[in-house]
C-alpha distance (Angstrom), angle and dihedral (degrees) to the residues before:
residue distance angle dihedral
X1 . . .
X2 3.77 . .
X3 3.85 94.8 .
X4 3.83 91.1 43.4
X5 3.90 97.9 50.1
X6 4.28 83.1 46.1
X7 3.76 94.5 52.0
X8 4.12 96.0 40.2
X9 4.19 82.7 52.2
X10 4.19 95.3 47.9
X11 3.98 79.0 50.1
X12 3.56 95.5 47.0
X13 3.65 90.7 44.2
X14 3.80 95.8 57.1
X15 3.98 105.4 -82.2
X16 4.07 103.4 116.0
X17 3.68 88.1 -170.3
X18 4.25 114.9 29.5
X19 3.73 106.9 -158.3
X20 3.92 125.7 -143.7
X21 3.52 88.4 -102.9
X22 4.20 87.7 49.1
X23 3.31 92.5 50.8
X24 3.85 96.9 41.8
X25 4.18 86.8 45.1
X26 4.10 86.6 55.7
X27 3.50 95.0 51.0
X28 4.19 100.8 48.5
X29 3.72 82.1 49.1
X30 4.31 81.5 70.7
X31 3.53 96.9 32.0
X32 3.65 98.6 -104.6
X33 3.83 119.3 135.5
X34 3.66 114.8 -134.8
X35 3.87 128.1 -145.5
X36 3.19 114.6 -133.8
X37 3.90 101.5 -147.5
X38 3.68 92.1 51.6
X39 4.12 96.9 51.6
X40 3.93 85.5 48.3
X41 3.42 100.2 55.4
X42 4.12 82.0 43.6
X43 3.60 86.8 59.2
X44 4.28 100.5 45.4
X45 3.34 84.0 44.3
X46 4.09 93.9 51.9
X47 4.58 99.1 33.0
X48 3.32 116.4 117.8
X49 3.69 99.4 11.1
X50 4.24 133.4 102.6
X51 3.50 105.4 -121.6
X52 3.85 88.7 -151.9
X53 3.89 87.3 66.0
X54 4.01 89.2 47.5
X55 3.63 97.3 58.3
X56 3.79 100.3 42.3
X57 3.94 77.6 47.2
X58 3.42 84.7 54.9
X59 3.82 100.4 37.2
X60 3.95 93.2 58.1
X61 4.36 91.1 49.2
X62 3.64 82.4 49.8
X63 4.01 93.7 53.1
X64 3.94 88.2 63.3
X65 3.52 94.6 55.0
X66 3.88 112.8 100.3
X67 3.72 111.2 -132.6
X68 3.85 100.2 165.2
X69 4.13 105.4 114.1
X70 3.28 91.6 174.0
X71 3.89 109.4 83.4
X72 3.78 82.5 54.5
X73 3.91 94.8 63.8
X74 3.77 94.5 37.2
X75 3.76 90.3 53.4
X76 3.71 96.9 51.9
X77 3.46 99.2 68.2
X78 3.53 107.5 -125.4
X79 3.71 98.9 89.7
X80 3.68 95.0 142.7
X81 3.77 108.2 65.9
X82 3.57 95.3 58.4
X83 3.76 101.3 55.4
X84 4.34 85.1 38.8
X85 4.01 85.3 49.0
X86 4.18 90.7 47.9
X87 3.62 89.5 47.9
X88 3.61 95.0 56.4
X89 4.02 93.4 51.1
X90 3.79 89.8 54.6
X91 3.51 94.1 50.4
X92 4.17 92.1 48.3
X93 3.63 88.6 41.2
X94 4.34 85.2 53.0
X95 3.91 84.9 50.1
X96 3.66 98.7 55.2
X97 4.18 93.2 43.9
X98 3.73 74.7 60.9
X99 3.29 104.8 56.3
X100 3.93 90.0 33.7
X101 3.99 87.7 60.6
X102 3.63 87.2 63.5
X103 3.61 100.1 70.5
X104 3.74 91.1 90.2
X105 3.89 83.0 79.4
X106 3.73 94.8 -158.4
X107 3.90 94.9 -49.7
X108 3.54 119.8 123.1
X109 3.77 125.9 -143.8
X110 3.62 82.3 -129.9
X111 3.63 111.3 36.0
């Protein structure tokens, strides 16, 4: 995902066509090491072709995709554990904020 997300921002920056070398040059600049094999096959895989038309290409496969989730849990039957079960994290997770916010042990930031 790295190489991807380097070679759509050289594009979006101005380079129509990111080299290996570009791409590996982008990612140094972050610390990342880049393998070589990997951005090459990025790059045979992207030559020749707009990436503009790729990810509207992209955009429309991903519009068919369901990504709903939730007719699945209210059809199963059991729909009230899980919001009972979600409440009780939130509360615990309330309770140790709490405690957390009394670290300070009567010191002020400012005293």
């Amino acid at each position: 995902m790295r190489y991807i997300a380097a070679y759509l921002l050289l594009v979006i920056g101005g380079n129509s066509s990111p080299s290996a070398a570009d791409i590996t040059k982008l990612l140094g600049t972050v610390g990342v090491e880049a393998d070589e094999s990997r951005i090459e096959s990025l790059i045979s895989e992207l030559s020749g072709k707009d990436i503009n038309e790729l990810i509207s290409e992209g955009s429309s496969k991903l519009s068919s995709v369901p990504s709903g989730g939730g007719a699945v849990a209210a059809s199963s039957g059991g729909g009230g554990a899980a919001p009972a079960a979600a409440a009780e994290e939130k509360k615990e997770e309330k309770e140790e904020e709490k405690e957390e916010s009394d670290d300070d042990m009567g010191f002020g930031l400012f005293d």
